[in-house]
Chimera marker file (.cmm) of the C-alpha trace (Angstrom):
<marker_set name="trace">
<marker id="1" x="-43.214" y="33.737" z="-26.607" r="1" g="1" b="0" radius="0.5"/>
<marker id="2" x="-40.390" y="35.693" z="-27.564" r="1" g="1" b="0" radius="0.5"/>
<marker id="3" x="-39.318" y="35.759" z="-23.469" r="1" g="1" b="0" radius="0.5"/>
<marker id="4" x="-39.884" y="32.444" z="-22.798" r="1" g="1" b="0" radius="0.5"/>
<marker id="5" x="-37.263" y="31.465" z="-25.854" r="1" g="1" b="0" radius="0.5"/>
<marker id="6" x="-34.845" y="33.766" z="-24.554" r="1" g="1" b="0" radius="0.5"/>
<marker id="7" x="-34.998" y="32.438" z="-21.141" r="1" g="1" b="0" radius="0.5"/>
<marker id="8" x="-34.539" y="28.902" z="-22.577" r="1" g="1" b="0" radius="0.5"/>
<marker id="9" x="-31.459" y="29.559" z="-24.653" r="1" g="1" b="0" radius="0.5"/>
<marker id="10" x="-29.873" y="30.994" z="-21.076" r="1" g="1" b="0" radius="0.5"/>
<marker id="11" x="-30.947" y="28.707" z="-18.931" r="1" g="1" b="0" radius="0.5"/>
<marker id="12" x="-29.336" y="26.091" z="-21.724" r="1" g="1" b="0" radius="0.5"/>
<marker id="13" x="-26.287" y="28.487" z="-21.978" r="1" g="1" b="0" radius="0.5"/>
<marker id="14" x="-25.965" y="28.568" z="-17.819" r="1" g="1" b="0" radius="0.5"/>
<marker id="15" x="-26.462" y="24.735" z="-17.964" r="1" g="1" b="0" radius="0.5"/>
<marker id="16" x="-23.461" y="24.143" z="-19.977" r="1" g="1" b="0" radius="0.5"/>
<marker id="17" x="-21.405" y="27.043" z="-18.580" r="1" g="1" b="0" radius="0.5"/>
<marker id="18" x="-21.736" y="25.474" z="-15.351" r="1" g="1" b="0" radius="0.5"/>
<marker id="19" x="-21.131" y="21.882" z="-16.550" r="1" g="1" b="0" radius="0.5"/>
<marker id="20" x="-17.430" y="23.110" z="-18.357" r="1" g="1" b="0" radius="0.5"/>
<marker id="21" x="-16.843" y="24.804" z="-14.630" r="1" g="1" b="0" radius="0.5"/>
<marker id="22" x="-17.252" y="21.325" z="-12.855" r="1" g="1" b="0" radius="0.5"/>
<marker id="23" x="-14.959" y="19.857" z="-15.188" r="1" g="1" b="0" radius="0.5"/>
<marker id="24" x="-11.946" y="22.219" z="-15.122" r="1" g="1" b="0" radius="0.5"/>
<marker id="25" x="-12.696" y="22.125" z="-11.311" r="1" g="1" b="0" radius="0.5"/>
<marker id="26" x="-12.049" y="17.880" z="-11.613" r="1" g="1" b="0" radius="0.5"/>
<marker id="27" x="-9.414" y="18.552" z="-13.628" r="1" g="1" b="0" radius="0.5"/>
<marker id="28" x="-7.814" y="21.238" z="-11.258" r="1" g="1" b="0" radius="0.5"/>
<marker id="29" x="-8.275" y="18.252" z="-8.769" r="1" g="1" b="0" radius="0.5"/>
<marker id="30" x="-6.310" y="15.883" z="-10.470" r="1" g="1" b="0" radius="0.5"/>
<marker id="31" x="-3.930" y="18.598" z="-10.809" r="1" g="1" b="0" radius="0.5"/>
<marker id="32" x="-3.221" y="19.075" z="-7.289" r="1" g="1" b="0" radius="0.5"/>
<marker id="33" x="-2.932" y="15.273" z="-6.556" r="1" g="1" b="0" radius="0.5"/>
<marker id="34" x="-0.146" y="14.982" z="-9.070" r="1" g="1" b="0" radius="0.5"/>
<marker id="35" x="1.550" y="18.305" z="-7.273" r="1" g="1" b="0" radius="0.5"/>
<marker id="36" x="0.993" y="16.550" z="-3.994" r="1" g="1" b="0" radius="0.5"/>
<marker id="37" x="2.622" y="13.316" z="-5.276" r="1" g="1" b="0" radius="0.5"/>
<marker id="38" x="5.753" y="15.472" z="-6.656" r="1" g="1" b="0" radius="0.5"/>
<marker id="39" x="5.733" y="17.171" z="-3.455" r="1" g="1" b="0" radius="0.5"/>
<marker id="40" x="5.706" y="14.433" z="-1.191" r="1" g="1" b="0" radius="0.5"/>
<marker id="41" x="8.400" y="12.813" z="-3.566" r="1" g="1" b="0" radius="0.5"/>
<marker id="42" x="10.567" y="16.023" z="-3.204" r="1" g="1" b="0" radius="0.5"/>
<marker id="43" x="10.547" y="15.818" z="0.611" r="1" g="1" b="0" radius="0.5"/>
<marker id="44" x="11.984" y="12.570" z="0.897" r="1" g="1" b="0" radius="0.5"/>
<marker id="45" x="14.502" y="13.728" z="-1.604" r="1" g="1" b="0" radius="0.5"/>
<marker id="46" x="15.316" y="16.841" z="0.189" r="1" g="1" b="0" radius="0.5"/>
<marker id="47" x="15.120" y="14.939" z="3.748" r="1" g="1" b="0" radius="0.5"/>
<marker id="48" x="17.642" y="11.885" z="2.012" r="1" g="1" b="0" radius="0.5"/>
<marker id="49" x="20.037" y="14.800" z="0.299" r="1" g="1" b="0" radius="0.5"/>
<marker id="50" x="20.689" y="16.692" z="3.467" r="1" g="1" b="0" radius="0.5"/>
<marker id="51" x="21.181" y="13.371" z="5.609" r="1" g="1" b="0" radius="0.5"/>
<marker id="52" x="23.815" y="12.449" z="3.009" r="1" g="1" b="0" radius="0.5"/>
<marker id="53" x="25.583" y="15.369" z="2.805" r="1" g="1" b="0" radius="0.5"/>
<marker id="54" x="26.162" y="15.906" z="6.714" r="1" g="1" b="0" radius="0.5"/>
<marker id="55" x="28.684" y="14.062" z="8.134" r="1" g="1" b="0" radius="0.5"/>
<marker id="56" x="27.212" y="12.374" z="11.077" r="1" g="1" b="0" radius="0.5"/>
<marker id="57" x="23.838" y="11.805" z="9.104" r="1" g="1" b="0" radius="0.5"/>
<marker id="58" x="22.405" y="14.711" z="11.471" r="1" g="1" b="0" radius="0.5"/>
<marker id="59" x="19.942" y="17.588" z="10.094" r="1" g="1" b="0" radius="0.5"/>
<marker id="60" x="20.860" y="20.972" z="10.826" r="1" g="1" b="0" radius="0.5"/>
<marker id="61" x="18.147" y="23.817" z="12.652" r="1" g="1" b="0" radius="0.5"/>
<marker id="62" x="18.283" y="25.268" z="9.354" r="1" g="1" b="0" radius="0.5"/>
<marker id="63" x="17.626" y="22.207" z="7.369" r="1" g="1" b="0" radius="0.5"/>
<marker id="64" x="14.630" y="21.109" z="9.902" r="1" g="1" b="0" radius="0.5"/>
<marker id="65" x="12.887" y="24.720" z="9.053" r="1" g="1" b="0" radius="0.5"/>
<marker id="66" x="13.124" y="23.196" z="5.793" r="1" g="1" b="0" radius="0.5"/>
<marker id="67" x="11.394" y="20.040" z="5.907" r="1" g="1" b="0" radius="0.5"/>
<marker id="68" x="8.808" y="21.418" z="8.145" r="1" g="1" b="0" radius="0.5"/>
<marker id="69" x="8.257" y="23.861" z="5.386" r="1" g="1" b="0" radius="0.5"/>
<marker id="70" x="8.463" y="21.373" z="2.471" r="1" g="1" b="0" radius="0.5"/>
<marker id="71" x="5.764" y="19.043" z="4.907" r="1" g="1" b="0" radius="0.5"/>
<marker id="72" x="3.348" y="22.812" z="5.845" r="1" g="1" b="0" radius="0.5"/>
<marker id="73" x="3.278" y="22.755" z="1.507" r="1" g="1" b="0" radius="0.5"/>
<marker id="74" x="2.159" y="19.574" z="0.958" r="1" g="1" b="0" radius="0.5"/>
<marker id="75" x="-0.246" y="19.968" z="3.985" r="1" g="1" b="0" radius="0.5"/>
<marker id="76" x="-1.721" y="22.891" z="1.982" r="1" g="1" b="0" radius="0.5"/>
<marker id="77" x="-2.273" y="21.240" z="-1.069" r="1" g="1" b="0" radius="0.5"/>
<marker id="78" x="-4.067" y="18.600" z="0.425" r="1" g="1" b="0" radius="0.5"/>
<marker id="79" x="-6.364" y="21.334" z="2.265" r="1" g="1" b="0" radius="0.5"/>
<marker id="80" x="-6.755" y="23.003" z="-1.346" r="1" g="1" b="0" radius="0.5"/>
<marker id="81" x="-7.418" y="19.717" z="-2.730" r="1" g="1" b="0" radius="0.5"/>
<marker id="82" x="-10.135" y="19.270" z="-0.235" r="1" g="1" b="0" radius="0.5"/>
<marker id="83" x="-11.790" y="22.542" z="-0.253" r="1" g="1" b="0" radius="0.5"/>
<marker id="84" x="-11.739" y="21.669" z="-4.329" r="1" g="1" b="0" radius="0.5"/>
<marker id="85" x="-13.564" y="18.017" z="-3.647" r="1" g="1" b="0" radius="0.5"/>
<marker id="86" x="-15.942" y="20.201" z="-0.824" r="1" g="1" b="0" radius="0.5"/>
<marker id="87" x="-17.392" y="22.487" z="-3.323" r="1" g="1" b="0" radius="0.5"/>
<marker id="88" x="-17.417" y="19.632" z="-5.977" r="1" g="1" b="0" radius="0.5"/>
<marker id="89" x="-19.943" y="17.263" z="-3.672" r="1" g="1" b="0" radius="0.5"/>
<marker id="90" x="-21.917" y="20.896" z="-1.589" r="1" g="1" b="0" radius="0.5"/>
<marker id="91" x="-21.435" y="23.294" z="-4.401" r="1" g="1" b="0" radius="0.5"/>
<marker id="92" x="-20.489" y="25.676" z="-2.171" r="1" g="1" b="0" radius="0.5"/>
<marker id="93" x="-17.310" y="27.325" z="-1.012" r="1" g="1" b="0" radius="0.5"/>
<marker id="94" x="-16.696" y="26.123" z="2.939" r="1" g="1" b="0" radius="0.5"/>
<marker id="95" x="-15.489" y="29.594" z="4.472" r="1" g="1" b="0" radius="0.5"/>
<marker id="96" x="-14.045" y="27.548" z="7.377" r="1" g="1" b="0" radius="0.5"/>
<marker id="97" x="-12.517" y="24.989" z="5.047" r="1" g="1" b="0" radius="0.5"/>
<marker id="98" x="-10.799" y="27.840" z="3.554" r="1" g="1" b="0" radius="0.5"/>
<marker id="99" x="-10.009" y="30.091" z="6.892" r="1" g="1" b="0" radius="0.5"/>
<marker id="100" x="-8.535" y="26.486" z="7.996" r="1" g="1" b="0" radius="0.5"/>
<marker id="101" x="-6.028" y="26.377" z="4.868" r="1" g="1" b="0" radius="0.5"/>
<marker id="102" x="-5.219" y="30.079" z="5.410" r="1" g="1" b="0" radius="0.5"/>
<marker id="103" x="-4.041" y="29.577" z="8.906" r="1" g="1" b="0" radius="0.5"/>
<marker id="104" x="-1.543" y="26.450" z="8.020" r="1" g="1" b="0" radius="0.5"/>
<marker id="105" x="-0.426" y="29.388" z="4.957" r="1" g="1" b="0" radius="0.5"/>
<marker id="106" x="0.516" y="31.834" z="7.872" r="1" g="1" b="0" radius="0.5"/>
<marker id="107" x="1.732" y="29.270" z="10.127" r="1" g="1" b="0" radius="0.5"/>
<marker id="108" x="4.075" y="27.899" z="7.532" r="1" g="1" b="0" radius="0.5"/>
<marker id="109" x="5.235" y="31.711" z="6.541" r="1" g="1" b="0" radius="0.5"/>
<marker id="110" x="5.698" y="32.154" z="10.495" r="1" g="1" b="0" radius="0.5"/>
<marker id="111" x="7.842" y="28.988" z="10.624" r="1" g="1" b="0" radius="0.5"/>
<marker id="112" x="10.068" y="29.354" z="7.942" r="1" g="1" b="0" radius="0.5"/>
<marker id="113" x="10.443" y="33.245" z="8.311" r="1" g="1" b="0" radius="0.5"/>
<marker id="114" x="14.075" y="34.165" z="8.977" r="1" g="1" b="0" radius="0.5"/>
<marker id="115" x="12.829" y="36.846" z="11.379" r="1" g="1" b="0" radius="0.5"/>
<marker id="116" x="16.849" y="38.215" z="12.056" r="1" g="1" b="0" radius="0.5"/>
<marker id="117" x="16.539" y="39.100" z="8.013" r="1" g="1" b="0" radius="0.5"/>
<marker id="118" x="13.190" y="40.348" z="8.009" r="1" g="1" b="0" radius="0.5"/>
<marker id="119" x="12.378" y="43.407" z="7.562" r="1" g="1" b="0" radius="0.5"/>
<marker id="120" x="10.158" y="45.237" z="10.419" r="1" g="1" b="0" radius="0.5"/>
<marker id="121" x="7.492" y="45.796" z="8.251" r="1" g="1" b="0" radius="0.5"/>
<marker id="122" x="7.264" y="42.609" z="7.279" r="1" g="1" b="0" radius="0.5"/>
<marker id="123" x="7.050" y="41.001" z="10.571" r="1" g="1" b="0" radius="0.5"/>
<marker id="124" x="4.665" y="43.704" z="11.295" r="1" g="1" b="0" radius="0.5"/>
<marker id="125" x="2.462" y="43.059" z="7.994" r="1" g="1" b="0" radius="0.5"/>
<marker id="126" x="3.386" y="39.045" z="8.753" r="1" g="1" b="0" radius="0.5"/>
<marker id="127" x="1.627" y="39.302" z="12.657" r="1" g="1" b="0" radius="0.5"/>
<marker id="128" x="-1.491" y="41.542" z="11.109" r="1" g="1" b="0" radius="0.5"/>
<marker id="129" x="-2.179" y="38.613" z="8.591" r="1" g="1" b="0" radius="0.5"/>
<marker id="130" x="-2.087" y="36.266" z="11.399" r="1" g="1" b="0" radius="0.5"/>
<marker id="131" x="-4.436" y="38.240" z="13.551" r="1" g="1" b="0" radius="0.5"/>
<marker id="132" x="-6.634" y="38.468" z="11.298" r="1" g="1" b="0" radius="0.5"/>
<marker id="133" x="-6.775" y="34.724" z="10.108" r="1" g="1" b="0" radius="0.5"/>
<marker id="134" x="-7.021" y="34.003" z="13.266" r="1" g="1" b="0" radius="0.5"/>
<marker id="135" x="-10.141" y="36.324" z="14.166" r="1" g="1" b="0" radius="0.5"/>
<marker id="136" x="-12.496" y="35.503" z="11.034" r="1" g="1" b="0" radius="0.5"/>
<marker id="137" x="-11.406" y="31.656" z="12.146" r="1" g="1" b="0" radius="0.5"/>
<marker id="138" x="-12.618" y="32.214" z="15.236" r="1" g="1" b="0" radius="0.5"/>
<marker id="139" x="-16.031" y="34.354" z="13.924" r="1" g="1" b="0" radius="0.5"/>
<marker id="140" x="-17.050" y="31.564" z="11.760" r="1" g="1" b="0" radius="0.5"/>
<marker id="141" x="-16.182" y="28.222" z="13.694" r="1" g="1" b="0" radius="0.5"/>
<marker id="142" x="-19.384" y="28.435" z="15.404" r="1" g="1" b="0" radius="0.5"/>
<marker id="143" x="-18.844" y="28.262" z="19.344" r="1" g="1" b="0" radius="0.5"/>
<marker id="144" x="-17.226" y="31.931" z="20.640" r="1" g="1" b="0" radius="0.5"/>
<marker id="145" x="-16.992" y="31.569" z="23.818" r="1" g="1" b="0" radius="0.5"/>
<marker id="146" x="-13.227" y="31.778" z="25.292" r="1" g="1" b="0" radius="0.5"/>
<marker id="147" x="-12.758" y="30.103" z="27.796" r="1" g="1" b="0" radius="0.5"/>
<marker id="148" x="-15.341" y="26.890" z="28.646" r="1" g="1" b="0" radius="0.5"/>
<marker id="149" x="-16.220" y="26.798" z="32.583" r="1" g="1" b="0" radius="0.5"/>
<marker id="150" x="-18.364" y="24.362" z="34.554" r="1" g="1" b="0" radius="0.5"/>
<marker id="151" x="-20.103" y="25.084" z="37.333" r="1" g="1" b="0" radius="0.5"/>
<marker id="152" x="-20.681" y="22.909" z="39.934" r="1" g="1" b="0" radius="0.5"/>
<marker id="153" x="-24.267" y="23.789" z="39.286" r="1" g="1" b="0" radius="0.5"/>
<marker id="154" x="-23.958" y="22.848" z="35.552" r="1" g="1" b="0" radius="0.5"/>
<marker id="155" x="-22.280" y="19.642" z="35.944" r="1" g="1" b="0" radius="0.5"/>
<marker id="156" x="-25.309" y="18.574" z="38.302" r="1" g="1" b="0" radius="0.5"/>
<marker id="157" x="-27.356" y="19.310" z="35.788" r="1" g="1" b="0" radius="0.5"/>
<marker id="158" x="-25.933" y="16.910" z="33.423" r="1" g="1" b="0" radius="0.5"/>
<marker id="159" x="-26.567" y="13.686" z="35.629" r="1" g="1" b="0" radius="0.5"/>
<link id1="1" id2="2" r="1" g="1" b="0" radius="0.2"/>
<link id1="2" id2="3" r="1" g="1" b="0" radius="0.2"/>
<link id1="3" id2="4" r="1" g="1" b="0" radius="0.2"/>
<link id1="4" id2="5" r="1" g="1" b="0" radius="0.2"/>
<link id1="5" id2="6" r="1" g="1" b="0" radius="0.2"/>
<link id1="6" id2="7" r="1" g="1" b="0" radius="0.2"/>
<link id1="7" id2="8" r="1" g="1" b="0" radius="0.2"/>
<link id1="8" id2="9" r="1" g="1" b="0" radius="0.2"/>
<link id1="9" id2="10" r="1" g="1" b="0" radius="0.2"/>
<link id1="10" id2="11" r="1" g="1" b="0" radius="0.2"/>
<link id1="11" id2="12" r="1" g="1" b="0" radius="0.2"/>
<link id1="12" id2="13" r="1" g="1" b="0" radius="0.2"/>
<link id1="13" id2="14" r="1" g="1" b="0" radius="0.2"/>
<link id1="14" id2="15" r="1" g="1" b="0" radius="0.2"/>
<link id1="15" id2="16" r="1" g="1" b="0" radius="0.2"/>
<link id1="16" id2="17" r="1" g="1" b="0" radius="0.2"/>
<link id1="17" id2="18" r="1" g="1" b="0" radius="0.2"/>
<link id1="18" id2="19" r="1" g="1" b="0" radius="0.2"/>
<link id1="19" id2="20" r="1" g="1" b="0" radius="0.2"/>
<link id1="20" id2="21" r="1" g="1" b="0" radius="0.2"/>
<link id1="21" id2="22" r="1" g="1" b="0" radius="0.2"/>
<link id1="22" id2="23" r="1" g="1" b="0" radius="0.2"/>
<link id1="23" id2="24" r="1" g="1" b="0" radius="0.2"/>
<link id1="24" id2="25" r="1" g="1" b="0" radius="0.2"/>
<link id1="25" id2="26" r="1" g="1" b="0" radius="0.2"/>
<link id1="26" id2="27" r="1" g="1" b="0" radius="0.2"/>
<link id1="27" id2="28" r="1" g="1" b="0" radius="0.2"/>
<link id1="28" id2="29" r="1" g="1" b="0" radius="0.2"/>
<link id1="29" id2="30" r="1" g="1" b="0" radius="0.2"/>
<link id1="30" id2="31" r="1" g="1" b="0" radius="0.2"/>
<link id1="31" id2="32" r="1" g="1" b="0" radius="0.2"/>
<link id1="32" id2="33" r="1" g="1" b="0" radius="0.2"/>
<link id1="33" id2="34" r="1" g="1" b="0" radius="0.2"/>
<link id1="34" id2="35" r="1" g="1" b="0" radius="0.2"/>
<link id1="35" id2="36" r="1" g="1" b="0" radius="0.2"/>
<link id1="36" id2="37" r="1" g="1" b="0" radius="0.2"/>
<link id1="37" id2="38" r="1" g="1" b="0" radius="0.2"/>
<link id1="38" id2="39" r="1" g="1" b="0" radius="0.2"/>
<link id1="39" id2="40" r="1" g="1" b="0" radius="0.2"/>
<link id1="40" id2="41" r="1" g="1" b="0" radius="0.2"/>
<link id1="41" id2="42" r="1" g="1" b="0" radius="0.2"/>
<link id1="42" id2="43" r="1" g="1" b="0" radius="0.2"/>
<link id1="43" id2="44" r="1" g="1" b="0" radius="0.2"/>
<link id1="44" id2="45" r="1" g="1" b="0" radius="0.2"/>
<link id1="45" id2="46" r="1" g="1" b="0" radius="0.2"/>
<link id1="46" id2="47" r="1" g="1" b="0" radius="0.2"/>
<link id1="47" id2="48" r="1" g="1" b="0" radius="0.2"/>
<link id1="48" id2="49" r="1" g="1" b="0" radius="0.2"/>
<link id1="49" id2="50" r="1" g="1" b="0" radius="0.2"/>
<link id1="50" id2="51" r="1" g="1" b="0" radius="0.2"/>
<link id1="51" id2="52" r="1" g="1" b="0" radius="0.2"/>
<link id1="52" id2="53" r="1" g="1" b="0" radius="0.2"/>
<link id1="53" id2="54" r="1" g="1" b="0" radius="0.2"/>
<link id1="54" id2="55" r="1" g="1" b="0" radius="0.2"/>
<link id1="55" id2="56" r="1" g="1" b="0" radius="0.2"/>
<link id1="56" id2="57" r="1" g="1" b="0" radius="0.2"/>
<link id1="57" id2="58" r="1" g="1" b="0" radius="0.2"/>
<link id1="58" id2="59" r="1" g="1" b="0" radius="0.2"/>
<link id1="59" id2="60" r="1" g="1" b="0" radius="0.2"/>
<link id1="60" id2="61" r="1" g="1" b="0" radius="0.2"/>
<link id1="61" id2="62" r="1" g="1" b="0" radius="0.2"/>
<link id1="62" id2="63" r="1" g="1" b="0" radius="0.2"/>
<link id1="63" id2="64" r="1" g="1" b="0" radius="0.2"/>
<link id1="64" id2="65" r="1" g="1" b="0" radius="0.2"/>
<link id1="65" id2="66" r="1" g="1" b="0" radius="0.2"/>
<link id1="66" id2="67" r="1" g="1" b="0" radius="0.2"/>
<link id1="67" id2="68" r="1" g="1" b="0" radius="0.2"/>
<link id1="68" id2="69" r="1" g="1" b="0" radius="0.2"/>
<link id1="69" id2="70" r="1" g="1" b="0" radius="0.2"/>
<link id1="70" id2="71" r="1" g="1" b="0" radius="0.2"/>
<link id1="71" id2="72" r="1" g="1" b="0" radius="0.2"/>
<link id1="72" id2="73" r="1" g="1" b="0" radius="0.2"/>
<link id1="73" id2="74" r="1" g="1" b="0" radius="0.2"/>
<link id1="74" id2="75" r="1" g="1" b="0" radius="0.2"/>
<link id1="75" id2="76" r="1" g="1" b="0" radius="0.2"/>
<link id1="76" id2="77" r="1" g="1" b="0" radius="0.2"/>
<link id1="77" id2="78" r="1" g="1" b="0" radius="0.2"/>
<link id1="78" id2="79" r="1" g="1" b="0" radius="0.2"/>
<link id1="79" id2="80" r="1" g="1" b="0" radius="0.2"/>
<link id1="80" id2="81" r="1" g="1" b="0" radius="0.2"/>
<link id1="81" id2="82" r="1" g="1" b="0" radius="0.2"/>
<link id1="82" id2="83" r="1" g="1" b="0" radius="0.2"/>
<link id1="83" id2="84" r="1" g="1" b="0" radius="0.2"/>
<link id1="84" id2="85" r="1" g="1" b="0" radius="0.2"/>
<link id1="85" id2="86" r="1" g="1" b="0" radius="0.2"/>
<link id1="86" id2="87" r="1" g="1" b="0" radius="0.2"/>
<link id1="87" id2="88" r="1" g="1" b="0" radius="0.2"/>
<link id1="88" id2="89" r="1" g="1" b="0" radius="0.2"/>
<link id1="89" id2="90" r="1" g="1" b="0" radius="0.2"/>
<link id1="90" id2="91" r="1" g="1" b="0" radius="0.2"/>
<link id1="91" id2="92" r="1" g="1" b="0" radius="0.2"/>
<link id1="92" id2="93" r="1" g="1" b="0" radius="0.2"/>
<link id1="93" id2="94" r="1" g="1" b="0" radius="0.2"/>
<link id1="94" id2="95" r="1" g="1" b="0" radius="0.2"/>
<link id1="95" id2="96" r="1" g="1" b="0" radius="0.2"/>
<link id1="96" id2="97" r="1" g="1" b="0" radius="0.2"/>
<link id1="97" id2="98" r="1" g="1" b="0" radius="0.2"/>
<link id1="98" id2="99" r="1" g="1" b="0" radius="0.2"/>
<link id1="99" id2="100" r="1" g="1" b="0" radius="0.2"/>
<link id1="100" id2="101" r="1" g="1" b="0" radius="0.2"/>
<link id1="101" id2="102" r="1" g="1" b="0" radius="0.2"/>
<link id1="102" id2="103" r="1" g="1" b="0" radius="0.2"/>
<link id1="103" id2="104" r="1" g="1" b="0" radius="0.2"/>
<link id1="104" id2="105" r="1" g="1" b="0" radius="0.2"/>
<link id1="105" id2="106" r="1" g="1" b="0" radius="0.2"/>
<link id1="106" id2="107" r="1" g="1" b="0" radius="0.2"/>
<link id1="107" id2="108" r="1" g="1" b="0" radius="0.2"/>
<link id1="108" id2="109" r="1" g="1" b="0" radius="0.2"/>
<link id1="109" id2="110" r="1" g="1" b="0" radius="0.2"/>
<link id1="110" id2="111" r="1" g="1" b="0" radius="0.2"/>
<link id1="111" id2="112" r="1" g="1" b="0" radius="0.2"/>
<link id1="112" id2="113" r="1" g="1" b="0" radius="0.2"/>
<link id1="113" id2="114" r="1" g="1" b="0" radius="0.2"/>
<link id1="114" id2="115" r="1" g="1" b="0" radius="0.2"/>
<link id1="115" id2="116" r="1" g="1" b="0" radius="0.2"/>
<link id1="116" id2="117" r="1" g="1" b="0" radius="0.2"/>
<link id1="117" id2="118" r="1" g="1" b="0" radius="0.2"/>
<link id1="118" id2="119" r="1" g="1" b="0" radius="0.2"/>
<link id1="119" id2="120" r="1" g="1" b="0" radius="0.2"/>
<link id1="120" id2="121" r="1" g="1" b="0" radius="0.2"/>
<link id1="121" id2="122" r="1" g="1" b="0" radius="0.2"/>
<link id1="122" id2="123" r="1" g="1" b="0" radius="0.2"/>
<link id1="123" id2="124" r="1" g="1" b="0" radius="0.2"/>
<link id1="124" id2="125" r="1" g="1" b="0" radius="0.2"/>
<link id1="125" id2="126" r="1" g="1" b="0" radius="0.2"/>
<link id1="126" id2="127" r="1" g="1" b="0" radius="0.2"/>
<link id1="127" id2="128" r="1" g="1" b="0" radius="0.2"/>
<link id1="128" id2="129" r="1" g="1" b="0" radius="0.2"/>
<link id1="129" id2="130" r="1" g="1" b="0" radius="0.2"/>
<link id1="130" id2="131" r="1" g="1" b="0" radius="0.2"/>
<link id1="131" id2="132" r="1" g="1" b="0" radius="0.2"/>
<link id1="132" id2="133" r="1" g="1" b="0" radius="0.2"/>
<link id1="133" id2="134" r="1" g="1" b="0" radius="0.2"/>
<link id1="134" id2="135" r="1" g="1" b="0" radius="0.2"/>
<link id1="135" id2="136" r="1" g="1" b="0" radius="0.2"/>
<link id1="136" id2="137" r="1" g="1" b="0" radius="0.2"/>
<link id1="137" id2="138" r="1" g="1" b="0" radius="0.2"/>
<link id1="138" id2="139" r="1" g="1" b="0" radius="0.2"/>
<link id1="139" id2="140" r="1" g="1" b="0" radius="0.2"/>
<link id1="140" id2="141" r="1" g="1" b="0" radius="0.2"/>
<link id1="141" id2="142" r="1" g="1" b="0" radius="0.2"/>
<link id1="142" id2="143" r="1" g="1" b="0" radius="0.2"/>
<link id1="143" id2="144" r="1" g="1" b="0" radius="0.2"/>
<link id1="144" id2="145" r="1" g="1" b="0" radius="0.2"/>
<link id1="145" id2="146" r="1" g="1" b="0" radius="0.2"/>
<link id1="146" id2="147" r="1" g="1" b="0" radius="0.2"/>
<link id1="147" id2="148" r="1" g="1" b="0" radius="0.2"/>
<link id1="148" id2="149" r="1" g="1" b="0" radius="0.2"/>
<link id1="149" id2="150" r="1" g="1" b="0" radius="0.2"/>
<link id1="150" id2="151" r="1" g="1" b="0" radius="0.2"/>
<link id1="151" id2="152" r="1" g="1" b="0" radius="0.2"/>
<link id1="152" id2="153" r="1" g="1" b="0" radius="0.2"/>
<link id1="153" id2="154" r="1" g="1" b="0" radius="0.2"/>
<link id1="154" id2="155" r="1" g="1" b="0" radius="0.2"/>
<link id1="155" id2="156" r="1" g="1" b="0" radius="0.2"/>
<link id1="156" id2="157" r="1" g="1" b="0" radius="0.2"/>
<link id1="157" id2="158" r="1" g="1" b="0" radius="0.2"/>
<link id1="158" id2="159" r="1" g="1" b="0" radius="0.2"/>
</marker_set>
């Protein structure tokens, strides 16, 4: 008797555990649409600002690295935002959801990277991050092969 009450009080204390977890998670949501909205605002703002201040209303290299940065940032929120509303409907985490958001991350570090700065061991530690994105991406999205071929033989097949 004893057992079964203490298994009822944790299975109540789990219930509502998990219940305050969805809600911070919806509120995390909401969170990252207001970021994306700021975001989004402060690209126009940056775009608008650095058309004003050149003289022939032309953006620099430097100034295009950027933007493309400032857009690769919102692009991540939005992935974050829908890895958050993933696990909100599947309650579960989508490893290539995630693997997908960590390769715009590394492409936006790669773009924006000043490589004549860097340091070696940064570009080093930069192009072993982006191997290895790039591998688990590859082990999880399902079809491995390399390179797809067709054989006549195949493609008779199909009719």
């Amino acid at each position: 008797m004893r057992k079964e009450r203490t298994d009822a009080i944790d299975s109540s204390i789990m219930g509502f555990t998990e219940y305050c977890i969805k809600w911070i998670i919806r509120f995390l949501a909401v969170v990252v649409v207001i970021v994306i909205m700021f975001s989004a605002v402060d690209i126009i703002m940056l775009i608008l600002s650095r058309m004003m201040r050149s003289s022939n209303y032309l953006i620099s290299l430097e100034h295009i690295v950027d933007i493309l940065g400032g857009f690769l940032t919102v692009l991540i929120a939005i992935e974050i935002y829908q890895n958050i509303v993933l696990y909100l409907k599947e309650d579960v985490i989508q490893v290539k959801a995630v693997l997908a958001t960590a390769v715009i991350a590394v492409s936006r570090k790669v773009i924006i990277m000043d490589f004549s700065t860097s340091q070696p061991l940064s570009v080093i530690a930069l192009s072993g991050i982006v191997l290895s994105v790039a591998v688990a991406y590859w082990l999880v999205r399902g079809d491995r092969r390399l390179i797809k071929t067709n054989s006549p033989k195949e493609n008779e097949g199909d009719k």
